[in-house]
C-alpha positions in Angstrom: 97.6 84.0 99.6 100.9 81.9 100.1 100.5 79.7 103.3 102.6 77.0 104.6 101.2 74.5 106.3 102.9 72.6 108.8 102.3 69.0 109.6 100.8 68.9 105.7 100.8 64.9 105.6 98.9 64.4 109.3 95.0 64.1 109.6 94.3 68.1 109.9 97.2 69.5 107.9 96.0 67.3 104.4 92.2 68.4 104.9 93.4 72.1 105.9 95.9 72.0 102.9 93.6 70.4 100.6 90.7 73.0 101.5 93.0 76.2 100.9 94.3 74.5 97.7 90.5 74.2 96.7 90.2 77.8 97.9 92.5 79.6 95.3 95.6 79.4 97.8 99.1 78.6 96.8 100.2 76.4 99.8 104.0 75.0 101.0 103.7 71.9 102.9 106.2 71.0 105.4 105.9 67.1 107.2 108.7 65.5 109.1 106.8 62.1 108.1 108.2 60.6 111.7 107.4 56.7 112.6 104.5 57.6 115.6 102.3 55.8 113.3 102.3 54.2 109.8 104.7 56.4 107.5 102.6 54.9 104.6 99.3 56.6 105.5 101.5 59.9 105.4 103.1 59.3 102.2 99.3 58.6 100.4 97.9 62.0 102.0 101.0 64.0 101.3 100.8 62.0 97.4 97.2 63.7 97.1 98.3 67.0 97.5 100.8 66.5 95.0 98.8 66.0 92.5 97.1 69.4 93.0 97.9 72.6 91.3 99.4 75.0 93.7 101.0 73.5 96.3 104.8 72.5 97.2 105.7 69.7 99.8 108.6 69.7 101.8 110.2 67.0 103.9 111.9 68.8 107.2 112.0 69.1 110.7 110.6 72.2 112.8 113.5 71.8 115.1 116.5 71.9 112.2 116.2 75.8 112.8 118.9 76.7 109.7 116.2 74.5 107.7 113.5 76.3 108.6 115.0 79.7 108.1 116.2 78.3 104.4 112.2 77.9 103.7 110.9 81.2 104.8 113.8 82.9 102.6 112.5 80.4 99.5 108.8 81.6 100.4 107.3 85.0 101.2 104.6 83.9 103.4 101.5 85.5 103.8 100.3 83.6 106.7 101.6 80.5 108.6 99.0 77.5 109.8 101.4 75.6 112.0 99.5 72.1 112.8 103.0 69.5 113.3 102.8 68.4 116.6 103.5 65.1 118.9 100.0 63.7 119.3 98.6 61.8 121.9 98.1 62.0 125.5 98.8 58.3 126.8 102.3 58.0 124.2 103.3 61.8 126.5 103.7 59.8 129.1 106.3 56.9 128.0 107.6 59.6 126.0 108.5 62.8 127.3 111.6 64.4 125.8 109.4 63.7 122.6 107.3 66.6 123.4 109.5 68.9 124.7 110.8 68.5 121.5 108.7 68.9 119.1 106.1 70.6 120.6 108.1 73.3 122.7 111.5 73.9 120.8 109.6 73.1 117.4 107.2 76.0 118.4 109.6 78.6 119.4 111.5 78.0 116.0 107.9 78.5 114.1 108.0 81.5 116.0 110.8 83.1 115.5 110.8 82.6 111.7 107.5 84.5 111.7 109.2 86.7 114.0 112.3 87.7 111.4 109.9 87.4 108.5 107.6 89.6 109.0 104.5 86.9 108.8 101.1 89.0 109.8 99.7 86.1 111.5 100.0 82.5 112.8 97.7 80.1 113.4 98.4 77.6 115.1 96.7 74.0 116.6 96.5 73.7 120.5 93.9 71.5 122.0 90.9 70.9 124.2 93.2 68.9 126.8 94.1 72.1 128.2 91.4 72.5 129.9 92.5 69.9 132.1 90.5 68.5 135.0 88.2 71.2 134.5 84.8 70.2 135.9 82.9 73.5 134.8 80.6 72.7 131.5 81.0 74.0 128.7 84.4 74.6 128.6 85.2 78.4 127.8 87.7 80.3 126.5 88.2 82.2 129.3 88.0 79.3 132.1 91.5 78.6 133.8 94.0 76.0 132.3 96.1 75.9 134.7 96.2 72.7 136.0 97.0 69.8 132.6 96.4 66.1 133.5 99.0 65.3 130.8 102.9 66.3 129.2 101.3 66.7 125.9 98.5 69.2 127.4 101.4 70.8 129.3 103.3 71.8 125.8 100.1 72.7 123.9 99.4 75.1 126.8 103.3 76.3 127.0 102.5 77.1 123.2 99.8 79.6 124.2 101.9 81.3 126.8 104.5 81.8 123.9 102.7 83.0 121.3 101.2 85.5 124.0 104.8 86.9 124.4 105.7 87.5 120.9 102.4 89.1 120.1 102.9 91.3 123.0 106.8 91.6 122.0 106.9 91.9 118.3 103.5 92.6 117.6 102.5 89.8 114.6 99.2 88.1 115.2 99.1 85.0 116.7 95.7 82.8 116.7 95.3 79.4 119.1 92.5 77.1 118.2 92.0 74.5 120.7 90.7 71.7 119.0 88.0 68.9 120.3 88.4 65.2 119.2 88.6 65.5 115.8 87.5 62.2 113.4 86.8 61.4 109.8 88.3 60.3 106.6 92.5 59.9 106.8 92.5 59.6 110.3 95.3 58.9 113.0 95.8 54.8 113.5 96.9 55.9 117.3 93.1 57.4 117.8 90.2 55.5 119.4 87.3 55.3 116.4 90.5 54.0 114.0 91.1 51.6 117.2 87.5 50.1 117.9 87.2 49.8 114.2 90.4 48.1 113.3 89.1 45.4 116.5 85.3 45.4 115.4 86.4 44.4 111.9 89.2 41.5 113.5 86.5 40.4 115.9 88.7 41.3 118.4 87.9 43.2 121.9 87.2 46.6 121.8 89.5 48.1 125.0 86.8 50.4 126.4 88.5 52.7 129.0 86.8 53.8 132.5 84.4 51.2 131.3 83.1 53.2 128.9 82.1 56.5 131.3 83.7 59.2 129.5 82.4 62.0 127.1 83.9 63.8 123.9 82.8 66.3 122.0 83.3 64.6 118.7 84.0 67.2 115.7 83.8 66.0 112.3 87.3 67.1 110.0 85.2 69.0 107.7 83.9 71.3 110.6 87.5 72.0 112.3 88.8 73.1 108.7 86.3 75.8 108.3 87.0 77.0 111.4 91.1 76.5 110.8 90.7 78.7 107.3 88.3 80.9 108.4 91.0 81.9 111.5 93.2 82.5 108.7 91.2 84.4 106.4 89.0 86.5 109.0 90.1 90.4 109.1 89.9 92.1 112.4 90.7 89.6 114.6 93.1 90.5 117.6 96.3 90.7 117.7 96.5 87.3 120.2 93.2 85.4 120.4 91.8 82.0 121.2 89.3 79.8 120.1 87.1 76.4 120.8 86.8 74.8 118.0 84.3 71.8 118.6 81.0 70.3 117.7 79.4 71.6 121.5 78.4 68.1 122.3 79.5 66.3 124.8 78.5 62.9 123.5 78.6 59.4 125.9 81.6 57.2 124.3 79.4 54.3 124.3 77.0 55.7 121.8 79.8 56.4 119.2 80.6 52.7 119.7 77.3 51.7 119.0 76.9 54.1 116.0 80.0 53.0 115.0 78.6 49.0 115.1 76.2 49.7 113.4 77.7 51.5 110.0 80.0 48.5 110.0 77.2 46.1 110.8 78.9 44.3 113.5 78.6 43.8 116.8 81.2 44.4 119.3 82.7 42.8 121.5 83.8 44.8 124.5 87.0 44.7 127.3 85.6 47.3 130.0 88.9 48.7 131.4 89.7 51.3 133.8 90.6 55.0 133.3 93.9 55.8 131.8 96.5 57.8 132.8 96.0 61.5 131.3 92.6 60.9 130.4 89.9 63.6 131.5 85.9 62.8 131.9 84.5 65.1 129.8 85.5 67.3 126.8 82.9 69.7 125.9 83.3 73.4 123.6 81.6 76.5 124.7 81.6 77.7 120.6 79.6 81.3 121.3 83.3 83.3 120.6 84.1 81.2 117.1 80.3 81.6 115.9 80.7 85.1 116.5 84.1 86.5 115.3 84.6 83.3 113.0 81.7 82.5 111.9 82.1 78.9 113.0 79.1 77.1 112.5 79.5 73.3 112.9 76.7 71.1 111.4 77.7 67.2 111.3 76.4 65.3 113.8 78.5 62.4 115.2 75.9 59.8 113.3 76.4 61.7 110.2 80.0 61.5 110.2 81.0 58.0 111.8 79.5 56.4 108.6 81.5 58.7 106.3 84.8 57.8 108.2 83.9 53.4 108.2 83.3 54.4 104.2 86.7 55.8 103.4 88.1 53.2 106.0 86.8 50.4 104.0 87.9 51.5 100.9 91.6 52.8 102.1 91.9 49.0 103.1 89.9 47.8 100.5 87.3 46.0 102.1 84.8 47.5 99.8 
């Protein structure tokens, strides 16, 4: 197939591109390459997937509409993975007009390019924080998400009401994977394993929020982009469906810290601090619908894949 990828030089759009590349797939990249963190790190992904056969990168934004309809003419798509997005819960609250942005107007362009084009189905990222305060565990599909703690949880749930009306309106397939604390190799500088690293390493304090009391279902990147392709690829899917996509393991922050320690063979120092602003408790992925219609079968465990991500870490920054 011809896919374009969206947000092809952040953390999930490079592994997602570089899997369907792998696959057989011709894919067109499209990456803004804003200043929300290091341009640089974007720039080496999105240099990677230049130099593989198949695939097309563009620089543009999701909200230069004309643009966008300029590159679905170029392209007949077969299917659109739309991953761009304004990250980050605490940087939503400084920041608001950011996400409305991006993650709002942004998304109703995607949508009505697929809309005009004819595209049989979009997948697109939305995320485990819109579940919220939610205090029932596992978090299900089918639990209410009405009530966000943050902006940014706020848009990725408005994105889910939106595709919702355009699959009911015009009928193309539209596919929300809400996605739990993703990690590994290329990560995002804003995000807390690249954090406590990057201090561990400095022998600086490691800023441990709610003193440490919180849990995240930690899913390694390799995991999340079976699950993104096979959502892609997967026949007989509905016409407007969503999945969990996470490791279903709710794992005590402190123990990533300490597995994290110990692959870099240092030991932390720690600045207990209270809870933030946005932040929930608990994140935690009820699975049983992806395993079924997806075949989503997650196997890393967080002790697995914390070493993998302080390997590439050390060699990106060449400390190896």
């Amino acid at each position: 197939m011809k896919i374009l990828v969206t947000g092809s030089a952040g953390f999930i759009g490079f592994h997602v591109a570089s899997a369907l590349l792998k696959a057989g797939h011709t894919v067109v990249g499209l990456d803004n390459f804003n200043d929300y963190y290091t341009v640089q790190l974007k720039r080496d992904r999105h240099a990677l997937l230049e130099k593989q056969k198949g695939y097309a990168g563009n620089a543009g934004d999701l909200c230069d509409y004309p643009a966008l309809q300029a590159l679905f003419r170029q392209h007949a798509f077969d299917r659109v993975c739309h991953l761009a997005a304004q990250p980050g819960v605490r940087y939503s609250i400084t920041h608001p007009f950011v996400y409305h942005k991006c993650n709002s107007e942004g998304f109703l362009n995607v949508l009505e390019v697929c809309r005009h084009h004819k595209i049989a189905r979009l997948v697109y990222a939305s995320s485990s924080s819109v579940y919220g305060g939610n205090r029932r565990l596992p978090f299900r599909e089918t639990d209410a998400v009405d009530t966000p703690v943050s902006l940014y949880a706020a848009t990725k749930k408005s994105n889910e009401l939106m595709a919702h009306v355009y699959s009911h309106l015009y009928g193309f397939q539209t596919i929300g994977l809400r996605l739990f604390t993703v990690y590994g190799p290329w990560y995002r500088p804003d995000m807390a394993m690249w954090l406590f690293t990057e201090a561990i390493l400095h022998g600086k304090p490691v800023k441990v929020f709610n003193r440490g009391d919180q849990r995240r279902d930690f899913t390694y990147i390799d995991d999340i982009v079976s699950g993104i392709c096979a959502a892609l690829a997967t026949d007989g899917l509905e016409r407007y469906d969503i999945f969990n996509l996470g490791n279903h393991r709710a794992e005590h922050l402190m123990d990533m810290i300490n597995i994290l320690a110990d692959a870099l063979g240092i030991k932390p120092v720690m600045e207990l601090l209270p809870m933030q602003p946005g932040d929930v408790m608990e994140t935690y992925a009820d699975i049983s619908k992806a395993q079924q219609k997806l075949k989503f079968h997650p196997h890393t465990a967080l002790a697995d894949g914390i070493p993998k991500f302080v390997a590439w870490f050390r060699k990106y920054h060449g400390l190896t």
